[in-house]
C-alpha positions in Angstrom: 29.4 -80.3 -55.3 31.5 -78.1 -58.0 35.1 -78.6 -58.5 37.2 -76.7 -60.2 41.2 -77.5 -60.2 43.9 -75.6 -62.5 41.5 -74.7 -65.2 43.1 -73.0 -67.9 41.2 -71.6 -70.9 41.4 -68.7 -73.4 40.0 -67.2 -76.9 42.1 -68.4 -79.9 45.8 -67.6 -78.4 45.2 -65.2 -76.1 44.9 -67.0 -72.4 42.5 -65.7 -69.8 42.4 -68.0 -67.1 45.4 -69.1 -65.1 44.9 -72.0 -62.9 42.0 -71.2 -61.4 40.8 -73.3 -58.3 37.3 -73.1 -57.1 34.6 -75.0 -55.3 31.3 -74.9 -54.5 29.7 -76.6 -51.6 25.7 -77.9 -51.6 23.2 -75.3 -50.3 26.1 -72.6 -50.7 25.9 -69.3 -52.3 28.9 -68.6 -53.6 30.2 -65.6 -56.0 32.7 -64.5 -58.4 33.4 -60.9 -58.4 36.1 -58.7 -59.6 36.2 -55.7 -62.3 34.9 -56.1 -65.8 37.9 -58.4 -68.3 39.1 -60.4 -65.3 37.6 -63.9 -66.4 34.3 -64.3 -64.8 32.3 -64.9 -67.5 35.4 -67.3 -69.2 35.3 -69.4 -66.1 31.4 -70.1 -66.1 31.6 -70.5 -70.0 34.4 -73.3 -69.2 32.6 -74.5 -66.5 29.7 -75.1 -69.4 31.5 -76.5 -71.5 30.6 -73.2 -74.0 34.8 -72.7 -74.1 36.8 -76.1 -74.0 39.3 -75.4 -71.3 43.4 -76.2 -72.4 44.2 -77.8 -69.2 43.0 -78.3 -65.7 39.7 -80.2 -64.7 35.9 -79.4 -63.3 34.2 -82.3 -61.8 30.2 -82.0 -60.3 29.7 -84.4 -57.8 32.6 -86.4 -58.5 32.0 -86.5 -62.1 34.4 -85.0 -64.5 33.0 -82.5 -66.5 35.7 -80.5 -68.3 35.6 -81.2 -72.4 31.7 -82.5 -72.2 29.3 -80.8 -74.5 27.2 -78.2 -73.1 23.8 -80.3 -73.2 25.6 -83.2 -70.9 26.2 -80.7 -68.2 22.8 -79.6 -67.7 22.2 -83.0 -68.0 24.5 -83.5 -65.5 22.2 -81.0 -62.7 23.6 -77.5 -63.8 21.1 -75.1 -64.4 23.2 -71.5 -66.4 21.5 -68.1 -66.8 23.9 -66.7 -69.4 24.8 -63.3 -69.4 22.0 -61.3 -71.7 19.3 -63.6 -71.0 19.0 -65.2 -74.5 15.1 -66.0 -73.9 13.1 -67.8 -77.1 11.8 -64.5 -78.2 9.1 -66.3 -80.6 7.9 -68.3 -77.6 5.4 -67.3 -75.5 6.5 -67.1 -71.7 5.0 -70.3 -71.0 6.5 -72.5 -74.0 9.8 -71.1 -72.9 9.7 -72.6 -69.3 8.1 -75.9 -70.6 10.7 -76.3 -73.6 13.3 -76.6 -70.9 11.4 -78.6 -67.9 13.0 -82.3 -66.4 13.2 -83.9 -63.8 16.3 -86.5 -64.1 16.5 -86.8 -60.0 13.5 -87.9 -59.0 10.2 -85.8 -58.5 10.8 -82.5 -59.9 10.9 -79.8 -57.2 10.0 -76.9 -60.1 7.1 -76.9 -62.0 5.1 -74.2 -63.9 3.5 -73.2 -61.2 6.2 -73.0 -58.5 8.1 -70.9 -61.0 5.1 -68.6 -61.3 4.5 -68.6 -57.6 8.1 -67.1 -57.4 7.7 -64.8 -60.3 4.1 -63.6 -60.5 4.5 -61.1 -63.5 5.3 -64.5 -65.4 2.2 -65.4 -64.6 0.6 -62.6 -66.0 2.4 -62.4 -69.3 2.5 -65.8 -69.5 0.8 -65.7 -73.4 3.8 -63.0 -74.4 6.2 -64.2 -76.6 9.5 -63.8 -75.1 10.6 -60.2 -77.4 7.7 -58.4 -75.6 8.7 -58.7 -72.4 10.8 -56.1 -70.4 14.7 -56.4 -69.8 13.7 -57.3 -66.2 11.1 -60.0 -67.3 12.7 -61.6 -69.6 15.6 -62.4 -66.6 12.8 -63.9 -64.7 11.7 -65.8 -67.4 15.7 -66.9 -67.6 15.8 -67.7 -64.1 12.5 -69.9 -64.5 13.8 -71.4 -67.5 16.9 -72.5 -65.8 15.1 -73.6 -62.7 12.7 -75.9 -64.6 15.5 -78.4 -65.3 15.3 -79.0 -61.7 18.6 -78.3 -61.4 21.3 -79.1 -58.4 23.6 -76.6 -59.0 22.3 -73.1 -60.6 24.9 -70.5 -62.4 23.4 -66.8 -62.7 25.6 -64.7 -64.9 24.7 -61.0 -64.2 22.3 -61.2 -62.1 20.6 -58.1 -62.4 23.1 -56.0 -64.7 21.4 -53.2 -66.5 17.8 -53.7 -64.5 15.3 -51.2 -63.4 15.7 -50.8 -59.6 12.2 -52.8 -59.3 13.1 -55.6 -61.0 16.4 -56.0 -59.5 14.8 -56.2 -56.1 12.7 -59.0 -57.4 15.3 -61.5 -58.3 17.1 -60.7 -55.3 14.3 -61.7 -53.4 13.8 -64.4 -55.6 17.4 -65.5 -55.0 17.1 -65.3 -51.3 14.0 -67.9 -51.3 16.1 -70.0 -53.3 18.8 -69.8 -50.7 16.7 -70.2 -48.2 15.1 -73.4 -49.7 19.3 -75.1 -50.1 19.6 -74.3 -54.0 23.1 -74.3 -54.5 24.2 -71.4 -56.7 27.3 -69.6 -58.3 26.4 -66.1 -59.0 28.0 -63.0 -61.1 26.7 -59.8 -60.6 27.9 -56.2 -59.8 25.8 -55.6 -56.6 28.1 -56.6 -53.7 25.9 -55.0 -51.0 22.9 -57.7 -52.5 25.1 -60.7 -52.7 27.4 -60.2 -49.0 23.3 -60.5 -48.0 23.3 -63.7 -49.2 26.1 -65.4 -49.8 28.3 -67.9 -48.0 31.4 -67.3 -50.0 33.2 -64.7 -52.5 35.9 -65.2 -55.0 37.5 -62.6 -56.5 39.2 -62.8 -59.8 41.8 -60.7 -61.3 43.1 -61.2 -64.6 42.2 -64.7 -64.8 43.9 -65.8 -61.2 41.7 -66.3 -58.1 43.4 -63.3 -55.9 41.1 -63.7 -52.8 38.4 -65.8 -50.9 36.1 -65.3 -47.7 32.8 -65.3 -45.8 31.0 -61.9 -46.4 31.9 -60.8 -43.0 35.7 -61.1 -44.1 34.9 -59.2 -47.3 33.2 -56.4 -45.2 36.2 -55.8 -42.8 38.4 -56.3 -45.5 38.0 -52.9 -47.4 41.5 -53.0 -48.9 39.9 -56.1 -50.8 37.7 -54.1 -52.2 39.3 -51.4 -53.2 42.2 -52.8 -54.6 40.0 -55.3 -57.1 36.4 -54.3 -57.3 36.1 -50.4 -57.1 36.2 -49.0 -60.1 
């Protein structure tokens, strides 16, 4: 579904990604992990089209992708949850999930109320603008955002990165329905116990270079993976 080949991309002169090769099946859960400052974020962002990438190319279902604005890759089927949630805060919870909803492949699968189903507590805030809402709501409310453009392929930038336990275990649930319902998703986070639950792949950066790739079983009887990239 995703394709990523070479890709290449930096901030002013300073390069952070060096040919990175990646690819995402559909109905796969795959991650990117590795410490903080080793390109994670950089590669969704170029995947986005939010950083234009020097060289290499991303295609989505055969379509090539690298160098088109942001708006055209949604349009495209990529739902993103960027890192920090960046909710409407003057929008009620409701407004924000219908300023985002289409359907551009048929019947939409998420609606209002599917995204409430899978997150009551936005049901029951659903007249709060977005500012009152708790760090671990307002996530929800990005997830549901993202999910209401019916999207193919759905990117979660930290996940659950500075959540109260309780809403952590939320979206992870949350995230496991949507696995088991086939949404295909490429997922950041710190919580590697959570996503070797869920995922079909891991891709570990380090700085900027793809260094290591596997099922979660290999990852678990790998621990010299781990502690050579992702323990701090």
């Amino acid at each position: 579904m995703l394709s990523v080949e070479g890709l290449e991309a930096g901030y002013d002169t300073a390069r952070v990604l060096f040919g990175v090769d990646l690819e995402v099946e559909a109905a796969q859960v795959v991650t990117l992990l590795g410490r903080n400052g080793m390109g994670k974020t950089t590669l969704v962002k170029a995947i986005m089209g939010l950083l234009r990438p020097s060289s290499g190319s991303v295609s989505f279902e055969g379509r090539a992708l690298a160098g088109a604005p942001p708006f055209r890759i949604a349009q495209a089927g990529i739902g993103f949850v960027p890192e920090g949630r960046q909710v409407f805060p003057t929008l009620t919870v409701q407004e924000n999930l219908i300023a985002t909803a289409a359907s551009r492949f048929g019947p939409p699968r998420w609606t209002l109320a599917r995204v409430e189903s899978l997150f009551p507590r936005l049901a029951e805030r659903r007249r709060q603008l977005g500012w009152q809402l708790s760090g671990g709501e307002q996530q929800m409310l990005a997830i549901g955002r993202a999910l209401m453009t019916n999207p193919k392929l759905l990117i979660l930038d930290e996940a659950t990165e500075g959540l109260a336990p309780l809403a952590r275990a939320e979206i992870w649930t949350a995230l496991t329905h949507l696995k088991q319902e086939g949404q295909t998703i490429l997922l950041i986070d710190k919580n590697l116990d959570a996503m070797m639950r869920i995922a079909d792949r891991h891709i570990v950066l380090e700085k900027g270079k793809v260094v290591w790739s596997g099922t979660s079983a290999s990852l678990a009887a790998e621990g010299a993976v781990r502690e050579r990239y992702l323990t701090v």
